[in-house]
C-alpha positions in Angstrom: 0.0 0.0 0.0 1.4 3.2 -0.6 2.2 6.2 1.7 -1.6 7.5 2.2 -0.3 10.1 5.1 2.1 11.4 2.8 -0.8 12.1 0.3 -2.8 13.7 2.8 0.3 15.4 4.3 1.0 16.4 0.7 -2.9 17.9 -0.2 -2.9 19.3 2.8 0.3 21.8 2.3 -0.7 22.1 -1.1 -4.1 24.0 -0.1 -2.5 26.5 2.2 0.1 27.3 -0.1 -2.2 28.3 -2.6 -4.5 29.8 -0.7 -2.1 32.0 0.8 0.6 32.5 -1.4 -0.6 34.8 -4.2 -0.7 38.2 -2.3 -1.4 41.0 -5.0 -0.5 45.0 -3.8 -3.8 45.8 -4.1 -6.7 44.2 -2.3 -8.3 41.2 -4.0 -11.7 41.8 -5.3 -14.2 39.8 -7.2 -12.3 40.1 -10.6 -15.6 41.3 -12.1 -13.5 43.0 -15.2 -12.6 39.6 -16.4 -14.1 36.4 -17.4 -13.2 33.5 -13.9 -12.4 30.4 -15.4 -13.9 27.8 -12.5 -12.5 24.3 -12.4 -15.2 21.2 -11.6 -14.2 19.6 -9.3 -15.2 16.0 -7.8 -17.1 15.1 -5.1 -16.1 12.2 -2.7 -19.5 9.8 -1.6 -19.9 10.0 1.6 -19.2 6.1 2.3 -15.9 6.5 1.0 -15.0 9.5 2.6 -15.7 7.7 5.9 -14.0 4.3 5.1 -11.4 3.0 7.3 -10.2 1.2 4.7 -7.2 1.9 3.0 -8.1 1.5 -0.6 -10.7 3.8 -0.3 -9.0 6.4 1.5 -6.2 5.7 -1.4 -9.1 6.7 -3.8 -9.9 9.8 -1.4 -6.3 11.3 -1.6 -6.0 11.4 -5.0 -9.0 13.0 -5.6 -8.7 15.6 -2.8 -4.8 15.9 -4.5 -6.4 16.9 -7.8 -9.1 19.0 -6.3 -6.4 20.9 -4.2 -4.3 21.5 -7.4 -7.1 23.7 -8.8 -6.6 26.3 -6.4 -4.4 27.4 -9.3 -6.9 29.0 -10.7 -7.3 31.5 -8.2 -4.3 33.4 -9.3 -6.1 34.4 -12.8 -8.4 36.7 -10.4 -6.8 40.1 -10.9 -7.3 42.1 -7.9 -11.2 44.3 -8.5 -9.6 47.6 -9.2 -8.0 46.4 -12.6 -9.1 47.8 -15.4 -8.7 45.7 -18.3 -6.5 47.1 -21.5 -8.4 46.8 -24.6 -6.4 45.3 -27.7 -9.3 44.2 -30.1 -12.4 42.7 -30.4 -12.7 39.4 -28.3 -9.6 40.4 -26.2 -8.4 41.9 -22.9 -5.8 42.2 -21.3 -5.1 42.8 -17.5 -2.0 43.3 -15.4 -1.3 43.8 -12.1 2.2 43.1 -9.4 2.0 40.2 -6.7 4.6 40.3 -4.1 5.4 37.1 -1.9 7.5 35.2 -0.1 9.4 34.4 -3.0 9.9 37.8 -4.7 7.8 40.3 -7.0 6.4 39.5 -9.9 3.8 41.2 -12.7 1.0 39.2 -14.2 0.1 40.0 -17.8 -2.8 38.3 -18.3 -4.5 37.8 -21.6 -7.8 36.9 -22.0 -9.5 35.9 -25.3 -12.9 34.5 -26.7 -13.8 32.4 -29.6 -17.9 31.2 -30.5 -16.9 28.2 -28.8 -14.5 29.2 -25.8 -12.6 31.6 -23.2 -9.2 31.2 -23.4 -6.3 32.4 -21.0 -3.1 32.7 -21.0 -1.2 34.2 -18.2 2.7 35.8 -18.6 4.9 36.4 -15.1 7.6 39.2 -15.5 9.9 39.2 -12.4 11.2 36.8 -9.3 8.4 34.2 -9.1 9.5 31.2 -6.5 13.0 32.5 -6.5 13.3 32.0 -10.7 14.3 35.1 -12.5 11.3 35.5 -15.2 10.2 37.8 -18.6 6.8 37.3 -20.6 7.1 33.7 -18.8 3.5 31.6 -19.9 3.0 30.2 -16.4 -0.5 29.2 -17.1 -2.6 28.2 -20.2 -6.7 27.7 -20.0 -9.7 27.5 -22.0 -13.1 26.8 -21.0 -15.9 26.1 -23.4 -19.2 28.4 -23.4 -21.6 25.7 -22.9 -19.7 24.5 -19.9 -19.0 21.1 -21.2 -15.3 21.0 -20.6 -12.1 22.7 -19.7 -8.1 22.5 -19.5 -5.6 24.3 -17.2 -1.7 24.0 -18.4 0.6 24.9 -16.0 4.5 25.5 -16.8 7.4 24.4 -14.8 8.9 27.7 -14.1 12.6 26.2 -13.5 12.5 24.6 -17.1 10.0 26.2 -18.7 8.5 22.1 -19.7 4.6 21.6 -19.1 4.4 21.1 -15.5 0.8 19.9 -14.9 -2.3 19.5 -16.9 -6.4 19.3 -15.5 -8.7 18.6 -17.8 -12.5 17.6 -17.9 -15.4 16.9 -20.6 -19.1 15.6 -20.2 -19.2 12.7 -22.1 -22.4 11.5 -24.0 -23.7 9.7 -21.6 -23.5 12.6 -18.9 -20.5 11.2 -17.4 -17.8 13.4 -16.5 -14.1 12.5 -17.2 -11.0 14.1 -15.3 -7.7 13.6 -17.0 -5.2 15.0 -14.6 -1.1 14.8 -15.0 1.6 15.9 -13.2 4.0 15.4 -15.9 7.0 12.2 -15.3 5.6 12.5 -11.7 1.9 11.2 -11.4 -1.4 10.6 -13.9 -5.1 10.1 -13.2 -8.3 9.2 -14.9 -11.1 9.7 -13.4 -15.2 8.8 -14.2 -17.8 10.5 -12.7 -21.4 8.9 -13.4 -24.7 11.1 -13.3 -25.3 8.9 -10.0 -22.6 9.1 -8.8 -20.8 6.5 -8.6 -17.0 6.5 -10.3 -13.7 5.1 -11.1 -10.2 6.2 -11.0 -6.9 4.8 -12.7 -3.6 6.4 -11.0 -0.2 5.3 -13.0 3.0 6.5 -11.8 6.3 7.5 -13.7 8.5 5.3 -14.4 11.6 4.4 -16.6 10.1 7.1 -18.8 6.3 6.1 -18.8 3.3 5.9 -16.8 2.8 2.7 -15.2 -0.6 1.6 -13.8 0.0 1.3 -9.6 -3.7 1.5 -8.6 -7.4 1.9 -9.5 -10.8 1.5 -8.3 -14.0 1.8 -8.7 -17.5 2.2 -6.1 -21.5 2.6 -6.6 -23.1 5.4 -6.1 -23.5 5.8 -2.2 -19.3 5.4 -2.2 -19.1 1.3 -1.5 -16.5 0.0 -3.7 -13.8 -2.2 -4.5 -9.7 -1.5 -6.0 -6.8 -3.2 -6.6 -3.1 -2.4 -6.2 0.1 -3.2 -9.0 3.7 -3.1 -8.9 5.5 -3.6 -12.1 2.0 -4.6 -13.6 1.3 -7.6 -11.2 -1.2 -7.2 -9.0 -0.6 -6.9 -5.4 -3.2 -6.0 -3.2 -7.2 -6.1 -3.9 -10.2 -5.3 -1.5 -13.5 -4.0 -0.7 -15.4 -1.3 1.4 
């Protein structure tokens, strides 16, 4: 079984951080100017949530891990004095100066509009998490109008690589799929029924691919059932 506290532990950071971290010069205000790109996230059943078991709680911390992650999207709020620059029709764009722990930084954020989407694409010019940045694309996102699906890029800002990816469609049959990646680290796939009920996939990198490690899948009140690998043999399997 792997390190469950060390996902929690891991979530759990990864919240305040974000939460706290983005702290613009002026005070933060609704962002009315500009369009809010809003992630979906998932919502655990109650009966896995409270499972003592440890498959289930495996399930639990990867979802709460990718739910955590979109608190990304809370640094595309420019602060609710920012007025946007006008360029053209279908596009704004906003700027405004963050300063925290890890230096000053201005955000140059773009925001454009096809029939079908919002798109956004945000640029960091300064010391962002102690990297030395100009016109850096930290973050690239689109949304579609009739709220059918979305996908948030973020960029490694050491290497400039794609760093992490979230992504979501309803699917024909009102299912909802989550595609999320942390890029050579971790991937999941998620299904979210119209009841409910769900299943997740979670590979891990290695010797440069993703490799399945665990999945699962549970009914619509949370009561479900996974299964463990290592080096694609299976090695643990259980209910709750």
């Amino acid at each position: 079984m792997k390190n469950i506290r060390l996902l929690t532990l891991f979530t759990a950071i990864l919240s305040i951080i974000l939460a706290t971290g983005c702290k613009k010069d002026d005070n933060p205000g609704s962002g009315q100017n500009a369009p809010e790109f809003k992630s979906k996230t998932v919502t655990v059943p109650d009966a896995m949530q409270q499972s003592n078991s440890p498959g289930a709680q495996m399930a639990v911390s990867y979802i709460n891990m990718m739910n955590a992650m979109s608190s990304y999207e809370n640094m595309m709020r420019p602060p609710g004095k920012t007025i946007p620059v006008h360029f053209k029709d279908g596009e704004n764009t906003y700027t405004w100066v963050v300063n925290d722990n890890s230096g000053s930084y201005t955000v140059t954020m773009v925001v454009s509009e096809t029939v079908e989407k919002i798109v956004w694409d945000m640029y960091i010019t300064g010391t962002m998490d102690g990297h030395d940045l100009t016109d850096f694309l930290f973050i690239h996102a689109f949304q579609k109008k009739d709220e059918s699906g979305s996908d948030f890029l973020v960029y490694d800002t050491e290497t400039g690589n794609e760093y992490m990816d979230i992504s979501w469609n309803v699917m024909g049959d009102g299912a909802t799929g989550y595609d999320f990646v942390v890029f050579q680290e971790t991937s999941l796939k998620l299904i979210i029924n119209a009841d409910g009920s769900g299943s997740i996939e979670a590979k891990e990198w290695e010797n440069g691919t993703f490799v399945l490690t665990y999945r699962a899948t549970w009914d619509a009140s949370g009561h479900g059932e996974y299964w463990e690998y290592d080096n694609g043999q299976q090695t643990d399997h259980g209910t709750w």
